[in-house]
N, C-alpha and C positions, 0 to 999 in steps of 0.2 A: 512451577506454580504452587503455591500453598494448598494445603490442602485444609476443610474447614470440620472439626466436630464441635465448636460449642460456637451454635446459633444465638446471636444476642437477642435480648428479651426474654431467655429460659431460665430456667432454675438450677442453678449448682448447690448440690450436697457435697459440701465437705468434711471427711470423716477425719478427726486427729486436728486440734488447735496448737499445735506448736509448731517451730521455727518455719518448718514447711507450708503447713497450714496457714499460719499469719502472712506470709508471703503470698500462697495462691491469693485468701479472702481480699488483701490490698494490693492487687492487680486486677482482682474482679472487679472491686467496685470502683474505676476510675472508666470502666464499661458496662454497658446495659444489659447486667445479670442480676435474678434475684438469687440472694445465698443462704442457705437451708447449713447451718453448722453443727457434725454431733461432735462429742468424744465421749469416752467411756469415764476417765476422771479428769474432767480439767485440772491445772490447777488455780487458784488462786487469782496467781496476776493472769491466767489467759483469760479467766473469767470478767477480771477487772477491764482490759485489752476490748475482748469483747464489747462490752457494754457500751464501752467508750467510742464504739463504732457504731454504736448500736442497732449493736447485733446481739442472740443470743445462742447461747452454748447447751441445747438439748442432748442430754445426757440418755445414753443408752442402753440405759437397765430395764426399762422395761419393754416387751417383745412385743406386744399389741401397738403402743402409742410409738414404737420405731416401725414399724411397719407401715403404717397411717403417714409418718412423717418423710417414708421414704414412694410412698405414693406421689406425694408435691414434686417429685425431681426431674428432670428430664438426663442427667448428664450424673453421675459420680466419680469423686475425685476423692479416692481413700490416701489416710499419709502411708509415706514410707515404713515400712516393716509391719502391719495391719496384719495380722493373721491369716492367711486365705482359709482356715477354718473358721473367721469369727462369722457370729449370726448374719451381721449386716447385708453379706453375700448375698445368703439364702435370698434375700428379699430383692437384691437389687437383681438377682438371675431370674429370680421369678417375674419381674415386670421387664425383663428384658432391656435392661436402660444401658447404654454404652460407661463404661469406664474407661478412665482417662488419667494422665498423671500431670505433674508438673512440665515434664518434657515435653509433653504433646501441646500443652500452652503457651509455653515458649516458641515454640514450632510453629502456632498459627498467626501467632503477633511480630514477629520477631525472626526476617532470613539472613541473619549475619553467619558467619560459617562458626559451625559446631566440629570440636574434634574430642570422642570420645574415648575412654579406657574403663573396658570392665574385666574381671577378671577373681578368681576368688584370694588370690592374694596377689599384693604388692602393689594394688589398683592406688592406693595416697601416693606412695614414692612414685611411680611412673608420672602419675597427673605433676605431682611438684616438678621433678624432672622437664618433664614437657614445657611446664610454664616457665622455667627458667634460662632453657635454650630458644623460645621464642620470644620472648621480654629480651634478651641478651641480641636477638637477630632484629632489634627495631620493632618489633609486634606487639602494640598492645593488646595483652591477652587476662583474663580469669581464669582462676580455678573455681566450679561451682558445683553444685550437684552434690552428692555423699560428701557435703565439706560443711564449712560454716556459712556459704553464700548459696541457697536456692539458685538455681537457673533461672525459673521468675523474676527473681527477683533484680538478678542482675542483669537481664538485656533492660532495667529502667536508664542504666548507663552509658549514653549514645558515645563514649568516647574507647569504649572497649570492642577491637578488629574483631575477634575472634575468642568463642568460647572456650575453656576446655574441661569436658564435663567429667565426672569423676561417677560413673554411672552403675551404679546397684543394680544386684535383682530387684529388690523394690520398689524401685522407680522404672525398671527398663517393662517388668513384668507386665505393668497396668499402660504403658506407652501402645501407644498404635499408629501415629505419623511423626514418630521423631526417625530421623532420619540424619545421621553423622557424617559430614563432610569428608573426615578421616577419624578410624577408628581403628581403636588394637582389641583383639581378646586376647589377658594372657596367659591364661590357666585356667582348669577347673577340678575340681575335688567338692568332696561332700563338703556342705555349709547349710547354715541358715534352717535346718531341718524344725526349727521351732517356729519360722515364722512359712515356709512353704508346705505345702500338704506331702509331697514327694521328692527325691534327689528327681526323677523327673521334670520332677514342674520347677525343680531350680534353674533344671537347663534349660528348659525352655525359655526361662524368664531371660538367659543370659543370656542365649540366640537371639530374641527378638531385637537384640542391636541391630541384625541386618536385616532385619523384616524386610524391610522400606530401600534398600539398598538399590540405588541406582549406576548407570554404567558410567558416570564417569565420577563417582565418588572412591577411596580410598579405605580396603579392607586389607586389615592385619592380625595373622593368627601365629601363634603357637605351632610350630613344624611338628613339633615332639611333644603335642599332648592330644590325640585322637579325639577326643569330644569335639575339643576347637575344632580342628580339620575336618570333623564331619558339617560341619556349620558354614563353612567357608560358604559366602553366596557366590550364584552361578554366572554374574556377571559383576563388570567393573575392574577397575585397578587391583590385585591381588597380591599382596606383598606376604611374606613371612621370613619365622626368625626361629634362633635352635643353637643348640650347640657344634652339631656336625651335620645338620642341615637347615635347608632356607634360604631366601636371599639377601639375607642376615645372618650373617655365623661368625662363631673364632673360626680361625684358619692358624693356624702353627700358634704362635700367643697374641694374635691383634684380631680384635672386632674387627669385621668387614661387614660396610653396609654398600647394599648393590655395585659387590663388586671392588668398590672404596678403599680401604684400609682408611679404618680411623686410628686409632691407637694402641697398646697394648696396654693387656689387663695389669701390667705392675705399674700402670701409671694412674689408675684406678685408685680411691680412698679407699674403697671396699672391692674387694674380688672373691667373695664366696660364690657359690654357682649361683642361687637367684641373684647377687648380686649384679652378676653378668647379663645372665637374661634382661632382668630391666636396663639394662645398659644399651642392650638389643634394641628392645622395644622400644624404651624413650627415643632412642637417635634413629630408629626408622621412622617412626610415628612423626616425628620433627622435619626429620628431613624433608617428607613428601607434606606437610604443613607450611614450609616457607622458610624453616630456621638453614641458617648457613652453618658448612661444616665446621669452622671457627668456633662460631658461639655454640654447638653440639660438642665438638670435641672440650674446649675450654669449661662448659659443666659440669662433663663426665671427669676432669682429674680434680674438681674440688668438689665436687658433690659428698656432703659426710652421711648421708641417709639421715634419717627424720628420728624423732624423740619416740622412743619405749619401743622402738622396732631394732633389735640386736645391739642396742647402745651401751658402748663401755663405758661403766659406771667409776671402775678402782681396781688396782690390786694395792694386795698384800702378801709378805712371804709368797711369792710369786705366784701367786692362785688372783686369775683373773674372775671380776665380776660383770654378768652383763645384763642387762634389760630387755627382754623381750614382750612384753606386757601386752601389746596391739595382737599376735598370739591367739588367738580363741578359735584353732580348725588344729586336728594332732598333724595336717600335709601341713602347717605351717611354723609349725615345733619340727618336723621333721628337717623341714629346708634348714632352721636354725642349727639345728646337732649339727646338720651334715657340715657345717662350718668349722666344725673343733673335733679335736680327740680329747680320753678323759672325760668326760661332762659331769657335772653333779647337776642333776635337772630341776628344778621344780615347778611342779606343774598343776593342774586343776582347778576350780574355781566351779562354776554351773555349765554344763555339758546341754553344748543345745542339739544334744541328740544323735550325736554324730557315735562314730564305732572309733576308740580309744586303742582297741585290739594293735589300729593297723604301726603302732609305734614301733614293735618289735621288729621293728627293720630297723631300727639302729640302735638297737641294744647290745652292740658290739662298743657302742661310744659312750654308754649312758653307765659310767661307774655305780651311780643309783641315784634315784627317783625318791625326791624327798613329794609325798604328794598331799596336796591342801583342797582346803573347801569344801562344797557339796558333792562335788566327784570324788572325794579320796579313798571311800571303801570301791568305789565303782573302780578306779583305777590302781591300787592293791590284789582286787579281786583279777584282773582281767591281763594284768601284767607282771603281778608277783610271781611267776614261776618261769617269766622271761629273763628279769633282771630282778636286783634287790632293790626294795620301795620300803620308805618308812614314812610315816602319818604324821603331821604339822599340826597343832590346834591353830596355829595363826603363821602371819605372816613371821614375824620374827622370831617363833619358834622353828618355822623352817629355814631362817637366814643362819640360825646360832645352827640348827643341826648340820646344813650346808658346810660351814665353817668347820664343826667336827671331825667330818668324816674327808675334807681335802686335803689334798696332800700337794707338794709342790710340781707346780706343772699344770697341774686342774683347773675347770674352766667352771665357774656356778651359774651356769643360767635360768633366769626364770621367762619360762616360756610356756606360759599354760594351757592353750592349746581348751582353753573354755571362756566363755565370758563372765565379767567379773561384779556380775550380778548379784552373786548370794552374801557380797559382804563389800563391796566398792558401787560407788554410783557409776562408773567407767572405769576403761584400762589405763585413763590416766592417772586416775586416783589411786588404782593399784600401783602400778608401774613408781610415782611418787613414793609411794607407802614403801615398797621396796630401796628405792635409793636411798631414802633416808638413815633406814635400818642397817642398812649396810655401808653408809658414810659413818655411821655412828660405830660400828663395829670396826673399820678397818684406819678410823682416823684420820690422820691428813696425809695419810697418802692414796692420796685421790687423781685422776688425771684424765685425760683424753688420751685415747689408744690411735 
C-alpha cells in the first residue's frame, strides 16, 4: 500500500529552482497543490521559467520575510545538496513541517519497481552497469536520480518497467517513504562534509535507503566495508559482495555470484580492484532485478567504464596519461593509485572539507604530487614530508611539470580527489581542460588503452 505525505490542497515550499526543482514544481502542478518557490540566486532563465508558469521565485536573503513565507507551507521539499546548515532549516524545524524529497514523490504517485545504488563512490558506473544488463535482458529500464533525469520526472513515462535510481545523500537524506525494490550500498568514506553538518549525518543520509525496507525487497551491501554492514536491515532478502567474502566474491580468478561462476577478471575491460567490486555489485544487483546471466556476463566484458573516471587519455615515450576528473574524495584518488605503480599524481582543486592526510597510504606509488587549486598549500603542507609535491598555477602548468618529471614507465594521473569548483564549472570541464592539454602536448599519439 502507498503510503501518503503530501495531502492535496496544501502548500509545497520548494527550496532550489533548478533541474530538480523545475521537475518537482511541473509535477505539482498537474495536481492540486499550491507551490511556494525559493532560491537563493536564481538564475536568469529559471526566473524567466518561472514566470512563465506563473509562478514566482522569492529569493532568500532576507531572514524575517523567509520566515513569514515559510509560515504558508504545510510540506518542504529542499533540492539536492541544500546545506543542512543553511537558515531555511532553522524555520522549517521550528514550525515543525515535515521534509520530503523528490523520492518520496515518486513514491506516492508512481509503484513501478524502483532499484536503487548508493554508495560514496562508483554509484554513476554501477547505475550505468545495471541499466545496460537490464536494457540487454528485455527490460525496459532508466537511469534517474543523481543523473540528468529527476525520478519525478521520469515515472511521467508510462512505457518505463522499472526505475534505477542513482541515489545521493541528498536526496536519500530528506526521503522518508521511498522504499527500493532492490538496492545495493557500495561503500562509504568521508564525503560531502560541505553540504552535511557531520560524517555522521552523512551516514545517516545513506542508511536511510533501508529505512522503509521491507521483507520481501532486496538489500545489498558491501561485505568488506563495516559502516555498510552495520546498516544491513534486519529483515528481507540479504545479499552481499567482497573480495574474499559475500555471496559475491572472486574465488581463484572468476566472479561468483551466488554460488555461479560468471567470468574471470582477464575477461574484464577494466580489472582494477574497484573495478572488480562494481562488477560484483552491478551483476548481483541485476541478477536479483530480472537481468539473465548472458546479458550480465555479456556487459561485464565490454563495459569500458564511463568519461573522466580513470580514462586513458594517450601515451607518449611510453608514460601513460589518464583522466580521473569525476575524483573529488582523497578514498577515491586512493582506489585510483591503487591501479598503477610509479604515478605522477595530480591533484586538488576546492577540498570539501574532507582529511587529505589520509593519502599517505600510497605514497609508496605516488613518485610525486604535482598539486593545484585552492587546496595546493593545504596539500603541500599536510603531505610534503610523506612524498615530493610541487605547486601548479594552472592546469597546464601542472600537465608540462607532469611531463618533466616522467620517466618511462610512469603513469600521470589527474585525480583530484576535490571539487572542481574554485576554477571549473564541474569535473567535466576540468577533466576536458585536461585532455586537451595533454592531447596538445603528446600529439597524435593518442589512443584508447
Amino acid at each position: 500500500m502507498r503510503k501518503s505525505i503530501f495531502i492535496e490542497g496544501s502548500t509545497v515550499g520548494i527550496f532550489g529552482f533548478g533541474e530538480t526543482g523545475q521537475s518537482i514544481v511541473e509535477f505539482l502542478m498537474t495536481k492540486n497543490f499550491k507551490l511556494i518557490i525559493f532560491d537563493d540566486n536564481p538564475s536568469n532563465s529559471a526566473q524567466k521559467y518561472a514566470k512563465s508558469l506563473g509562478l514566482k521565485i522569492h529569493q532568500a536573503t532576507d531572514d524575517i520575510k523567509l520566515a513569514k513565507l515559510i509560515e504558508e507551507i504545510d510540506i518542504f521539499m529542499p533540492t539536492p545538496g541544500l546545506p543542512e546548515n543553511h537558515p531555511v532549516f532553522a524555520h522549517v524545524d521550528k514550525m515543525g513541517y515535515q521534509i520530503a524529497s523528490e523520492f518520496d514523490l515518486a513514491a506516492q504517485y508512481d509503484d513501478r519497481p524502483v532499484i536503487a545504488i548508493t554508495g560514496t563512490n562508483g554509484k554513476t558506473t554501477v547505475t550505468m552497469m545495471v541499466k545496460e544488463m537490464l536494457l540487454s535482458s528485455g527490460i525496459k529500464v532508466e537511469a534517474v536520480g543523481n543523473t540528468e533525469i529527476p525520478l519525478v520526472k521520469a515515472i511521467s513515462d508510462l512505457s518505463i518497467e522499472k526505475f534505477i535510481v542513482e541515489a545521493s545523500s541528498f536526496r536519500l537524506g530528506w526521503s522518508s517513504i521511498f522504499s527500493p525494490e532492490a538496492s545495493v550500498w557500495l561503500n562509504f568514506s568521508p564525503d560531502h562534509l560541505d553540504v552535511h553538518d557531520s560524517l555522521a549525518s552523512y551516514e545517516i543520509a545513506k542508511a536511510s535507503m533501508w529505512s522503509n525496507h521491507e521483507s520481501h525487497q532486496i538489500a545489498i551491501g558491501n561485505a568488506e566495508d563495516e559502516v555498510v554492514m552495520k546498516h544491513l536491515p534486519e529483515r528481507g532478502v540479504i545479499k552481499t559482495f567482497g573480495w574474499q567474502s559475500g555471496t559475491s566474491q572472486v574465488i581463484g580468478d572468476s566472479l561468483v555470484i551466488d554460488g555461479q561462476e560468471l567470468l574471470e577478471i582477464s575477461e574484464l575491460k577494466r580489472s582494477s580492484p574497484h573495478d572488480v567490486l562494481n562488477a560484483l555489485a552491478a551483476a548481483t544487483l541485476s541478477i536479483h532485478s530480472g537481468a539473465t546471466i548472458d546479458a550480465i556476463r555479456n556487459v561485464l566484458k565490454e563495459f569500458k567504464g564511463l568519461p573522466h573516471r580513470i580514462s586513458f587519455v594517450g601515451q607518449k615515450d611510453e608514460v601513460e596519461w589518464y583522466n580521473d576528473s569525476k575524483s573529488t574524495t582523497p578514498h577515491s584518488v586512493i582506489a585510483a593509485v591503487n591501479g598503477f605503480e610509479n604515478v605522477i599524481l595530480i591533484a586538488g582543486g576546492r577540498n570539501k572539507g574532507l582529511n587529505l592526510g589520509v593519502l599517505t597510504c600510497v605514497a609508496s606509488k605516488i613518485k610525486r604530487l604535482i598539486a593545484i587549486g585552492e587546496a595546493a598549500d593545504e596539500i603541500a603542507g599536510v603531505l610534503g614530508t610523506s612524498m615530493p609535491v610541487s605547486k601548479a598555477e594552472s592546469m597546464k602548468d601542472a600537465v608540462n611539470m607532469s611531463s618533466e618529471f616522467s620517466e618511462k614507465g610512469d603513469v600521470i594521473l589527474l585525480s583530484p580527489g576535490c571539487t572542481s569548483f574554485d576554477r571549473y564549472q564541474n569535473y567535466v570541464e576540468r577533466g576536458e581542460d585536461f585532455e586537451r592539454i595533454v592531447q596538445t602536448l603528446i600529439g597524435g599519439q593518442i589512443g584508447n588503452n
